[in-house]
C-alpha positions, -999 to 999 in steps of 0.1 A, spaced: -582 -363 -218 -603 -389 -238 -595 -425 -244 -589 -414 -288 -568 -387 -277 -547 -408 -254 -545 -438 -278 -534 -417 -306 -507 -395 -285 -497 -431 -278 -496 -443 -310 -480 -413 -326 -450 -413 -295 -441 -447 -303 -437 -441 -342 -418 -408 -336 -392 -425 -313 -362 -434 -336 -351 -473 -332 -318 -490 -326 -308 -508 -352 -274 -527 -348 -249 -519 -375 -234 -549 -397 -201 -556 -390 -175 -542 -409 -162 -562 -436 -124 -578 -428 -99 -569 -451 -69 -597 -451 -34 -584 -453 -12 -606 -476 25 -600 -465 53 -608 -490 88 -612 -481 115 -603 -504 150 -586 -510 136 -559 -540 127 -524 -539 95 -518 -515 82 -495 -542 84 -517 -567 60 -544 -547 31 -527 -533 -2 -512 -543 -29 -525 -568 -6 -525 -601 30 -533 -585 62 -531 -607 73 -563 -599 67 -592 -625 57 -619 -592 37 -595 -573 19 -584 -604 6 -621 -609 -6 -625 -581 -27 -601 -581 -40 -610 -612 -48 -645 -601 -63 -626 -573 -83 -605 -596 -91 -635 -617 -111 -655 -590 -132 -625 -582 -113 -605 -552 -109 -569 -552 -74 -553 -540 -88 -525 -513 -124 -544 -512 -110 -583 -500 -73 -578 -491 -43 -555 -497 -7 -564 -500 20 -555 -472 58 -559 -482 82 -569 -458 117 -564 -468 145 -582 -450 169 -571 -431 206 -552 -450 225 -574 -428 265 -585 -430 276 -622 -439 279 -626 -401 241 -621 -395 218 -649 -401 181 -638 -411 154 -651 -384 125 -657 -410 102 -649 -408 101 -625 -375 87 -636 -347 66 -606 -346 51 -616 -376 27 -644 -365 9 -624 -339 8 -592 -360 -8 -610 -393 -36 -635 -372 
């Protein structure tokens, strides 16, 4: 084998070989968790029913973020509970989960 054949097998072996490129990281989406005594239905998704939820998502939408893109909305309802039961909020699970 000559020296131009060698240097050009070389040459075309080391432009054929795919590279690794890293990936960039995915983009966080923050969950905003609102606690209430309404109707679940009523408080969730991009356009919610409810007039409090619905602007604040418009002030949301208003400084630029994008409900799905930047954050999305979880609703937490409380606890149906008697007059003996006192409400612990919010849960304890709810620091760890939401960090």
């Amino acid at each position: 084998m000559d020296r131009r054949a060698f240097i050009g097998s070389l040459a075309l072996g080391t432009l054929a070989v795919p590279r690794a490129v890293p990936a960039q990281p995915a983009r966080k989406i923050y969950r905003i968790a609102t606690l209430g005594l309404g109707v679940t239905s009523d408080m969730v998704g991009p356009q919610p029913r409810n007039p409090s939820h619905n602007a604040l998502l418009r002030g949301l939408r208003e400084l630029g973020y994008v409900y799905g893109e930047h954050f999305v909305t979880e609703h937490l309802a409380a606890p149906k509970a008697g007059p003996s039961a006192t409400p612990a909020w919010p849960p304890s699970w709810s620091v760890s989960r939401w960090t």
